[in-house]
C-alpha positions as CSV (number, residue, x, y, z in Angstrom):
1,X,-35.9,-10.5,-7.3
2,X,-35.7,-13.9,-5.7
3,X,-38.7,-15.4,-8.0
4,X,-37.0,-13.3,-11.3
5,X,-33.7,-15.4,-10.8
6,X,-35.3,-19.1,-9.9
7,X,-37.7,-18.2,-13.2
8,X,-34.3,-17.1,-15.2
9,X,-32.6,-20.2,-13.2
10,X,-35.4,-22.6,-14.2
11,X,-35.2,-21.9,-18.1
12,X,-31.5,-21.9,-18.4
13,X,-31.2,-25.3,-16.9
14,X,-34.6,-26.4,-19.2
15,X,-32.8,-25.0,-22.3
16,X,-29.6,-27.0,-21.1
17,X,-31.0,-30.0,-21.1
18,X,-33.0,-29.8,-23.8
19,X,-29.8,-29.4,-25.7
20,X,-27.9,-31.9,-24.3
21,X,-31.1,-34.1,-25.2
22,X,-31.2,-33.2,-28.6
23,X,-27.8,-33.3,-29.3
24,X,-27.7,-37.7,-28.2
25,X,-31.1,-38.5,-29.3
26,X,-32.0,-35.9,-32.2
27,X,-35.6,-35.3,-30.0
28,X,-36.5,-31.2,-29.4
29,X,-35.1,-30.9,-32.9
30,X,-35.6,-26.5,-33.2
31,X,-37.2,-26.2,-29.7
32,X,-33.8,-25.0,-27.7
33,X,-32.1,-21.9,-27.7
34,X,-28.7,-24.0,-29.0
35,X,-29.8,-25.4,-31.8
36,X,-30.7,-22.1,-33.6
37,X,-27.7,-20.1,-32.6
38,X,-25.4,-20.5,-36.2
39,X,-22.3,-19.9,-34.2
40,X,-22.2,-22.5,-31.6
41,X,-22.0,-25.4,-34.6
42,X,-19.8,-28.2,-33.5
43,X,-20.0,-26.5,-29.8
44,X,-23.6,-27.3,-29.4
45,X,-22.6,-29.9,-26.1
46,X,-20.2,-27.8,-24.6
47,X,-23.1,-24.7,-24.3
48,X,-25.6,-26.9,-23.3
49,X,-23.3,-28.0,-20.4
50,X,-22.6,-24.2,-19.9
51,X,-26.4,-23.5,-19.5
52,X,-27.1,-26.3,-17.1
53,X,-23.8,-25.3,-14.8
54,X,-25.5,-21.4,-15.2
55,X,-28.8,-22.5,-14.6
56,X,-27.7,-24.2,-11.7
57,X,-24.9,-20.9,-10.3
58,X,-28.5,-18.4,-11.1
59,X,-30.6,-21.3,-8.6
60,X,-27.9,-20.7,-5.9
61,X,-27.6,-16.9,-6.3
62,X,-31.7,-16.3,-6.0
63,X,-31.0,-18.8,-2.4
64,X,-28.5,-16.2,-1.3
65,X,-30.0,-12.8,-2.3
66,X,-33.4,-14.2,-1.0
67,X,-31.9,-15.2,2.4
68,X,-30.1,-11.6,2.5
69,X,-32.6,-9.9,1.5
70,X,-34.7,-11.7,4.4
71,X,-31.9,-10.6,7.5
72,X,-31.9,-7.3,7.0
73,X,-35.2,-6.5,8.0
């Protein structure tokens, strides 16, 4: 479970930053999940931001459940 988060952890904050990235420079133009979500126009900072901060909450959860996980046996 621990590796499934820090995998799920790892892309969120990938696909985060790749947004933020696209959205100052115009580089990764089609390659993150934000840019090809319709509904998100005009928001497309604000998610990326969201996915990072995620990203980053999912990294900290996989920590705690590992080191749980670890104590009880």
């Amino acid at each position: 479970m621990n590796k499934i988060l820090g995998f799920i952890s790892f892309v969120l904050i990938v696909q985060g930053v790749g947004g933020v990235v696209h959205h100052f420079s115009g580089w990764f133009d089609g390659w993150g999940l934000i840019a090809r979500v319709g509904f998100l126009e005009g928001y497309e900072i604000f998610a990326a931001c969201a996915l990072v901060v995620l990203g980053v909450a999912v990294g900290a959860a996989s920590d705690t459940v590992g080191g749980k996980a670890g104590q009880g046996r």
